[in-house]
C-alpha positions in Angstrom: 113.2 112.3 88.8 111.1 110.2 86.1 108.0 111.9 85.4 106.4 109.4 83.6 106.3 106.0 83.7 103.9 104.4 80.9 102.5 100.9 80.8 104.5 98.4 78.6 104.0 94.3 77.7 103.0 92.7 80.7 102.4 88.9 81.8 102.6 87.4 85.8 106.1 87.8 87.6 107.6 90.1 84.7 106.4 93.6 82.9 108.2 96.3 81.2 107.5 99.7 81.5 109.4 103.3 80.0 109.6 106.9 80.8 109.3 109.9 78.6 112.5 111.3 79.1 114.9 112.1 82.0 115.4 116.2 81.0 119.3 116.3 81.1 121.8 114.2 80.2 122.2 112.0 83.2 126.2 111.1 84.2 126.3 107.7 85.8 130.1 107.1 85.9 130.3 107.0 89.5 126.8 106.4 90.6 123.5 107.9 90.3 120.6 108.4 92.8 117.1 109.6 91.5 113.9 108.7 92.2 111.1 107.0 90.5 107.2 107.6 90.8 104.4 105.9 88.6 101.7 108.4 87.3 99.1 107.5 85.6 96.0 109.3 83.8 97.6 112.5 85.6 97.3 110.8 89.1 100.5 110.2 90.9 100.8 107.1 93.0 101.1 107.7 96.8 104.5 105.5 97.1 107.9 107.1 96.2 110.8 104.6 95.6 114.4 105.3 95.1 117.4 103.3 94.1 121.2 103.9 93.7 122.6 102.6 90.4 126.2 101.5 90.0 127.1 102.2 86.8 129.6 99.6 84.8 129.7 101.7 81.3 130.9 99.7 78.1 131.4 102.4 75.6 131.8 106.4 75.9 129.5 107.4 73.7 127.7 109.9 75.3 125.0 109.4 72.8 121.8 111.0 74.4 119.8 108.1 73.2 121.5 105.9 75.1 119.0 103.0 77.4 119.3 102.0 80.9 117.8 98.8 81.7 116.9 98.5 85.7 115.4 95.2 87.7 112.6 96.5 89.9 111.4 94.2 92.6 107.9 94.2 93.5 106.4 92.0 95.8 102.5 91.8 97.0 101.3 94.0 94.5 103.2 97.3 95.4 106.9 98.8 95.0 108.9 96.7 97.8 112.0 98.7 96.2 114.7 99.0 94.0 117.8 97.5 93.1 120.8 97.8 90.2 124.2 96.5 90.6 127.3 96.5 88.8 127.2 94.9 85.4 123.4 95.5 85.0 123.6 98.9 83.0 124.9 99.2 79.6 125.8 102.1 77.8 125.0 104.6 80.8 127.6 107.1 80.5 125.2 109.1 80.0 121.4 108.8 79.2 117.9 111.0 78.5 115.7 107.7 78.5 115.3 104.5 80.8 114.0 101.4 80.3 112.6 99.4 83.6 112.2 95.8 84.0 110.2 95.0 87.0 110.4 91.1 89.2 106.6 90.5 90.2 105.8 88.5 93.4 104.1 85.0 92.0 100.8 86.1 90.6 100.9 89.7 90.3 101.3 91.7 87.3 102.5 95.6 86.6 98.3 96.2 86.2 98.2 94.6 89.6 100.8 96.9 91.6 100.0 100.0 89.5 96.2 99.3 90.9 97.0 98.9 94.4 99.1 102.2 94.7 96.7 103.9 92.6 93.8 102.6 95.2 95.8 103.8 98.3 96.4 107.7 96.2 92.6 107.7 95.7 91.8 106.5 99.4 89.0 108.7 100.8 90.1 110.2 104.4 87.9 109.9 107.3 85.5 112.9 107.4 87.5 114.2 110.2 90.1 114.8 107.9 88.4 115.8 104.7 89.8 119.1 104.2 93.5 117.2 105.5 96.5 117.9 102.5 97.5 114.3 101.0 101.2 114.6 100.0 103.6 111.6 98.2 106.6 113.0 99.5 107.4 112.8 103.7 109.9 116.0 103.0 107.7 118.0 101.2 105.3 117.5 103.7 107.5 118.5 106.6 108.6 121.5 104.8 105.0 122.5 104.3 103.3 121.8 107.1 106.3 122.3 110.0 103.7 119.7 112.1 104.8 119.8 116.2 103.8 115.7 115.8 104.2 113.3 113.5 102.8 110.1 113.6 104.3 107.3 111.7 102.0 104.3 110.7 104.1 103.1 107.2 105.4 99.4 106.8 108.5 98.9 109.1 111.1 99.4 106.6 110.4 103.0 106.9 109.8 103.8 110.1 113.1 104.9 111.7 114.0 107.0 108.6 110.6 109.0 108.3 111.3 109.0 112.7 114.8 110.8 112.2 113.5 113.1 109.8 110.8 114.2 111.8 112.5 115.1 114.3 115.1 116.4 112.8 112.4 118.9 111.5 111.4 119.8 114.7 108.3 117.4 115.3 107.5 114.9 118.2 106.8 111.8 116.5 104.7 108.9 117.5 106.3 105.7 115.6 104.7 102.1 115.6 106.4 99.5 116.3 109.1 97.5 115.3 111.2 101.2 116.0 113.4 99.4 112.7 114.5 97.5 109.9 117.7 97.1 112.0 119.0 97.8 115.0 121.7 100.1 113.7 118.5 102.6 112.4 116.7 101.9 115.6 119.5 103.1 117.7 120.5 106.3 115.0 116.4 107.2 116.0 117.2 107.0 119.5 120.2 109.1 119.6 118.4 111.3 117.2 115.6 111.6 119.8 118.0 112.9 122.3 120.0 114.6 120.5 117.2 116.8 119.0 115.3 116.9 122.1 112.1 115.5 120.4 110.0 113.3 122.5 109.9 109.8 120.6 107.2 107.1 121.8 107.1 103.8 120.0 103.9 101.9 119.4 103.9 99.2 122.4 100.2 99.7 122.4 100.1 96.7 125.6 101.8 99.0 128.0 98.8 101.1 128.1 96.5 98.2 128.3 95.0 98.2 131.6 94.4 94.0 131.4 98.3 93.8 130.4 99.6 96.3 132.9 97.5 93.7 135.6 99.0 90.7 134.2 102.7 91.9 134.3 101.9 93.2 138.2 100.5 89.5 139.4 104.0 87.8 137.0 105.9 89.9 139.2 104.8 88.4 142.4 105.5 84.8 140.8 109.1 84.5 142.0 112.3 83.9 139.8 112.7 82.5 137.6 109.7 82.8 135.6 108.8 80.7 132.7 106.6 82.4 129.8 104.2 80.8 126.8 103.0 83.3 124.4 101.6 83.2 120.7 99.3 85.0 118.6 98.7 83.0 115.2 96.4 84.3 113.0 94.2 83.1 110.3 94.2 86.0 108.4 92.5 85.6 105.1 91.1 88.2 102.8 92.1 92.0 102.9 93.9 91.2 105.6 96.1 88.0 104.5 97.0 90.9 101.5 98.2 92.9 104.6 100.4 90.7 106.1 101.9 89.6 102.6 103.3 93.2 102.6 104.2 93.2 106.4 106.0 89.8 105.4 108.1 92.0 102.7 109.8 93.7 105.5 109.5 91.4 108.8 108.7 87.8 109.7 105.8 87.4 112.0 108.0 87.0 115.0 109.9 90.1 114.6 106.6 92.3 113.7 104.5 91.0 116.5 107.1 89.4 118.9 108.5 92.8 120.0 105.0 93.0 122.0 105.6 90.0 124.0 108.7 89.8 124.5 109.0 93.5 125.9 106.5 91.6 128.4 109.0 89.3 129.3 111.6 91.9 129.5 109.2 94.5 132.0 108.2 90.8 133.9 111.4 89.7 134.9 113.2 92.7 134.9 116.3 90.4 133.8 118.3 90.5 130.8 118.2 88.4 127.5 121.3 86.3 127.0 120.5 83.5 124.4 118.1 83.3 121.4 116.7 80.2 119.2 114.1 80.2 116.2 113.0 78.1 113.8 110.4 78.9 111.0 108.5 77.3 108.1 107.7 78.6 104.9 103.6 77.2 105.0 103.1 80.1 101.6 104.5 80.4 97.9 103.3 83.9 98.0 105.6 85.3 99.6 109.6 85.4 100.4 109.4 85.4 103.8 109.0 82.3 106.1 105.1 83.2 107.8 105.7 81.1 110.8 108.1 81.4 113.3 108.9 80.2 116.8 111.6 81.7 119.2 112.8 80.7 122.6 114.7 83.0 125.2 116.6 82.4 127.8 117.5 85.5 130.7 120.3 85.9 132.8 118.0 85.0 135.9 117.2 81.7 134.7 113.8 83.2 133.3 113.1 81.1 129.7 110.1 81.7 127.4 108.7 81.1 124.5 106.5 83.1 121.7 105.1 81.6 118.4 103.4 83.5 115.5 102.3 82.3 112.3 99.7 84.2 109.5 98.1 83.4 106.9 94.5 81.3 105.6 96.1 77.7 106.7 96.6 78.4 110.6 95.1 76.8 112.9 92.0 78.5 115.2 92.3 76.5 118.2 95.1 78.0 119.9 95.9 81.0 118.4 96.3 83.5 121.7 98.1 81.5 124.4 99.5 83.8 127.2 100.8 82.0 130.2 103.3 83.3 133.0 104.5 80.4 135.4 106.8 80.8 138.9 108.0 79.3 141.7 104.7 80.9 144.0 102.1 80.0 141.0 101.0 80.9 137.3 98.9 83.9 135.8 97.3 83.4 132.9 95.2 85.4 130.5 92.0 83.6 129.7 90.6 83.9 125.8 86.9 83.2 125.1 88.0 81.6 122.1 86.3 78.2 121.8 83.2 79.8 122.2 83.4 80.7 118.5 83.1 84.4 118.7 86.4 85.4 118.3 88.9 85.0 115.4 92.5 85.3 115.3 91.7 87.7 112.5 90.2 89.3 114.5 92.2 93.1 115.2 90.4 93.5 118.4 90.9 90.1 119.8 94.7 90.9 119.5 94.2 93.2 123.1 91.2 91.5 124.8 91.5 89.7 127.7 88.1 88.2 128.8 90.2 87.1 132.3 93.2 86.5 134.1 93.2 83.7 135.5 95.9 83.5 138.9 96.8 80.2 140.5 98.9 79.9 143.9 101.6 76.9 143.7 100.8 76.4 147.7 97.3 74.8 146.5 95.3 75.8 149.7 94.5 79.1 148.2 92.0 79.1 145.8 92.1 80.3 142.4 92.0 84.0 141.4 89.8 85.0 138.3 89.6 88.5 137.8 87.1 89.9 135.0 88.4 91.9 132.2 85.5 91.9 130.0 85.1 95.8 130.4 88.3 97.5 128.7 89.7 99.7 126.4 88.8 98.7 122.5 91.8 98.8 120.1 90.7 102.3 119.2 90.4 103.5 122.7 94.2 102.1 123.4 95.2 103.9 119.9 93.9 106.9 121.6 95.7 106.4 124.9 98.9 105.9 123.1 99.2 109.6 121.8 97.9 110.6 125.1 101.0 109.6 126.7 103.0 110.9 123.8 101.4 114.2 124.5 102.1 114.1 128.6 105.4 113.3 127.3 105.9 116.8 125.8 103.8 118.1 128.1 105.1 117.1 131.1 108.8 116.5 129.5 108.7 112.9 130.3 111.8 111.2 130.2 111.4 108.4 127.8 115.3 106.9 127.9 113.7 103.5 129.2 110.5 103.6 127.1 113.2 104.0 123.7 115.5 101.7 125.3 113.0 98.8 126.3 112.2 99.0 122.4 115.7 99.0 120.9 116.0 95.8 123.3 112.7 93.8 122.4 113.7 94.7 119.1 117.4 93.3 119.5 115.8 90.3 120.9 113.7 88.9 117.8 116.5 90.1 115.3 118.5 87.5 116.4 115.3 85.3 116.8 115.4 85.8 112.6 119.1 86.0 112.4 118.7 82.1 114.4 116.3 80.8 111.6 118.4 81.8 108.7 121.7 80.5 111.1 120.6 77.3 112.3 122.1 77.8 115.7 121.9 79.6 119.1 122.2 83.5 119.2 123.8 85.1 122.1 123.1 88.9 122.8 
């Protein structure tokens, strides 16, 4: 563990920065893990990183003054992670000091991501949770607290790690959604799940939507196959744009949102996904990731659909929440009030209103359904029935195989939606 990391020269996209000293002699001939945490002024930062260096030694000195340099990727202002290959250290055999070179996203400096995780260690809790322990280590916190649930809210390239290890300490865990970073994790949670006989209940917060659990009824009754239109662009400026900048260090917006909507296509037509297509357009320099996308599926019943997302302060407002279900018998739609320009696509409760759905009958001599849906659940409200079906689940012992399933599948589906962009060609499941 470093103890200490102190500020060094700094300037945008590059700063160096040093520890004190690393206490023993460290041996790197074969590999070393250890990880690194940034205190400053006596506070430590919330956000724990770790790396695995692969040592390629050019002397055997075994001088104890010998430096390590590392490259340290950062990206929107926090730690992203950490990465050393082969040929990068020099004179490791072994070492008491280490010198760290972090690679800033465009614009940021060291001051910059030192701030941010500094802000989110100094973060005032709700007053419900004022006397609530803050800990920067997920072990130590399981060992110290032995919780009976854990609920995981991190960035998604942690979720089915901190998931495993929760319930591998005994704890029920409530995990948002995507489940993973790939579906090899998402699948070791799931098998963890049963395996430890923890209930684990992924964050599909539209399943206990009231609205969403009408809309997919009425699709149902459509006929096969079914053709679906979905999107949900947002034009997310402000704290929020700096949100999805880190979202967009893990995930795409079609892998971080599409899992909603296309588990709606899956629980619609009850079918199964065969063939995937994406395309995607980099529309930002500040980031890596491309933050539009646009995926197409096609299901072994003929069912095909499609589902667009796209963030950031240059979107467009005029269509941003399109959610259309058409059948052989008709077409259900869910009507948004958003051209009377009181709702933004930035907007978090917008994401889960509904205003109407809107059901037409393909025979023409029956007239148009609307059915009101003004009066519903906020976003907190559905938060809130989310861990109330986690807790019937344990209450009740619930079965969840399909619930962890149904996710490992959505999840499966825009994976290869990404894996398409980045291809250039069709993906078959």
């Amino acid at each position: 563990m470093i103890p200490n990391l102190r500020r060094g020269a700094e300037r945008p996209g590059l700063a160096v920065f040093w520890s004190d000293t690393l206490g023993d002699p460290v041996d790197l001939s074969d590999g070393y893990t250890f990880a690194v945490s940034i205190t400053q002024d006596g506070t430590t930062s919330a956000l724990t990183a770790s790396v695995t260096a692969n040592a390629s030694p050019t002397n055997d000195t075994g001088s104890t003054n010998d430096v390590a340099t590392l490259d340290i990727a950062f990206a929107a202002g926090a730690l992203d992670g950490l990465s050393a290959g082969p040929g990068v250290l020099n004179r490791v055999d072994r070492m008491r000091s280490i010198t760290l070179q972090a690679a800033l996203a465009p614009g940021y400096t060291l001051g910059a991501a030192l701030d941010y995780l500094e802000g989110i260690a100094k973060r005032e809790l709700p007053a419900a949770l004022k006397g609530a322990k803050k800990f920067d280590d997920f072990e130590k916190a399981l060992a110290e607290l032995k919780p009976d649930v854990v609920s995981i809210n991190t960035l998604p390239d942690t979720h089915a790690q901190f998931a495993i290890k929760a319930m591998e300490a005994g704890a029920h865990v409530f995990v948002e959604k995507p489940l993973a970073d790939t579906i090899e994790n998402a699948e070791k949670a799931v098998a963890t799940a049963r395996r430890t006989g923890r209930k684990l209940v992924i964050g599909y917060i539209l399943r206990q939507h009231p609205s969403w659990v009408k809309f997919i009824e009425i699709a149902q009754q459509l006929g096969t196959p079914l053709v679906f239109r979905m999107n949900l662009n947002q034009q997310s400026n402000g704290e929020t744009w700096e949100w999805h900048k880190r979202l967009l260090n893990s995930f795409p917006p079609i892998v971080d949102c599409g899992v909603h909507y296309v588990d709606v296509m899956c629980q619609m037509t009850k079918a199964k996904p065969v063939k995937v297509h994406a395309i995607g357009a980099a529309l930002t320099k500040e980031v890596k990731q491309q933050n539009y996308g646009m995926l197409q599926v096609m299901f072994d019943d003929g069912s095909v659909g499609w589902y667009e997302a796209g963030w950031g302060p240059m979107m467009s407002e005029t269509a941003f929440f399109v959610k259309d279900v058409v059948g052989p018998k008709g077409s259900v739609s869910i009507v948004m009030a958003e051209t009377a320009g009181n709702v933004k696509s930035d907007d978090i409760n917008a994401h889960t209103k509904t205003n109407q759905i809107l059901w037409h009958h393909a025979d023409m001599k029956t007239p148009d359904t609307r059915i009101d849906m003004t009066d519903e659940p906020s976003h907190d409200d559905l938060c809130e029935r989310e861990q109330r079906y986690l807790l019937k689940a344990i209450r009740e012992n619930i079965d969840l195989t399909d619930h962890m399933n149904d996710a490992v599948k959505s999840l499966k589906i825009v994976m290869a939606a990404d894996r398409s962009i980045h291809e250039g060609q069709v993906v078959t499941l």
